[in-house]
C-alpha positions in Angstrom: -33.7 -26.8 -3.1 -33.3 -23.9 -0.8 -34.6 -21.4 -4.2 -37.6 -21.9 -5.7 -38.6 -21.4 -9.4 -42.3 -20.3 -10.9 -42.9 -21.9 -14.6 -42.6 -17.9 -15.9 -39.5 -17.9 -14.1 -38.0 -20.9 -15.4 -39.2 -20.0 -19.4 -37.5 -16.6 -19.2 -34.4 -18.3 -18.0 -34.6 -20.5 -20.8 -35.0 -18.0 -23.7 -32.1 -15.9 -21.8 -29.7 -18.9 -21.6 -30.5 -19.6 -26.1 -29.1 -16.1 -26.3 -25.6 -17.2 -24.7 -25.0 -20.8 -25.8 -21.3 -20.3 -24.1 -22.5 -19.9 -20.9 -22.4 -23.4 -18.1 -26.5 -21.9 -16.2 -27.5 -18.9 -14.6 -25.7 -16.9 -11.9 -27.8 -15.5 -9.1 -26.2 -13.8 -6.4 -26.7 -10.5 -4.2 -24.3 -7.3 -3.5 -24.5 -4.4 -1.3 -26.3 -2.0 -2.9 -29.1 0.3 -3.2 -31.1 2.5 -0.2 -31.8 -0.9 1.6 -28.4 -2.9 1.7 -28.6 -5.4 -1.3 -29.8 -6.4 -4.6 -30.3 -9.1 -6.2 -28.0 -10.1 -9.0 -29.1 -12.1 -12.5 -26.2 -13.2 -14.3 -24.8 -15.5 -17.0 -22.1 -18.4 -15.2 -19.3 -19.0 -17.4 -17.7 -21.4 -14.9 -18.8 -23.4 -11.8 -16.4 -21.9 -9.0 -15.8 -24.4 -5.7 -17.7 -21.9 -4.0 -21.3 -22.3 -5.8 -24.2 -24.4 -4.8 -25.6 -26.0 -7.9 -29.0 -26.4 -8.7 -30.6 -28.6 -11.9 -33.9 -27.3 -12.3 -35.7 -28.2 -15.9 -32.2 -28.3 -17.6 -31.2 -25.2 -16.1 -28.0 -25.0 -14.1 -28.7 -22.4 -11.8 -25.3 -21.3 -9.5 -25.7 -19.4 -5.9 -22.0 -18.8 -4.2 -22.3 -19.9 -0.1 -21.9 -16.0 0.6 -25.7 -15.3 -1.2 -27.3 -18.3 0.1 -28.0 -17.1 3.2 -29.8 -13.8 2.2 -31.7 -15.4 -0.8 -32.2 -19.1 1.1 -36.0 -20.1 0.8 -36.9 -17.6 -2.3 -39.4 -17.8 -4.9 -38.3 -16.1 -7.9 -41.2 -15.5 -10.6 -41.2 -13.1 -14.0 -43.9 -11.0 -14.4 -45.4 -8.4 -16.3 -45.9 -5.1 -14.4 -47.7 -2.4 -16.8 -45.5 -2.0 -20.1 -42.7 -4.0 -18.6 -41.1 -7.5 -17.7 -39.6 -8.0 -14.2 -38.1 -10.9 -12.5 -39.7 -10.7 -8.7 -38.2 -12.4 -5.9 -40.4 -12.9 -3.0 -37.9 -13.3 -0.1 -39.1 -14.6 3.6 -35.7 -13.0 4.7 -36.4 -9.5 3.7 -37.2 -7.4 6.7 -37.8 -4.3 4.1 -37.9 -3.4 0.8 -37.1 0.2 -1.2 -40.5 1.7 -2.7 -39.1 0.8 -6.6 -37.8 -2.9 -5.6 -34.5 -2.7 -6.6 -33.0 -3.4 -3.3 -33.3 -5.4 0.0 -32.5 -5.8 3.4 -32.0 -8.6 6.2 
């Protein structure tokens, strides 16, 4: 697996996914955004398209399209608690710099 998932990140997933039983796994992706070139993107999959990598990972179907992988290949992505609020982090070895709040990336 070219993503990696801590056990926070992984129970978070799961209490999102009870929330939408229509939806086929997780959707994580990134887009041009932000003051650093790209965000990360969380999403419900309602489909598999011929363009996603699939990933089991405890029951979860987690779906990355071959544009993403590149950016987000090699990631650990963890949910943690950061003062009154919960956050998913992604520590990504292909970040080169990060903006001061987190919300965005670049390569």
């Amino acid at each position: 697996m070219n993503i990696t998932f801590t056990d926070n990140a992984i129970k978070r997933f799961k209490q999102n996914l009870e929330k939408k039983p229509d939806a086929v796994g997780l959707r994580i992706s990134i887009k041009a955004t932000g003051c650093n070139g790209y965000a990360y993107i969380l999403d419900y999959a309602s489909e598999v398209n011929q363009t996603d990598e699939l990933y089991k990972v405890s029951d979860i179907s987690i779906l990355v399209d071959q544009e993403s992988l590149p950016y987000i290949k090699g990631t650990e992505i963890d949910f943690v608690d950061e003062g009154f609020n919960q956050v998913f982090k992604f520590k990504n070895p292909n970040a080169t710099g990060e903006c001061g709040c987190g919300e965005s990336f670049s390569v």
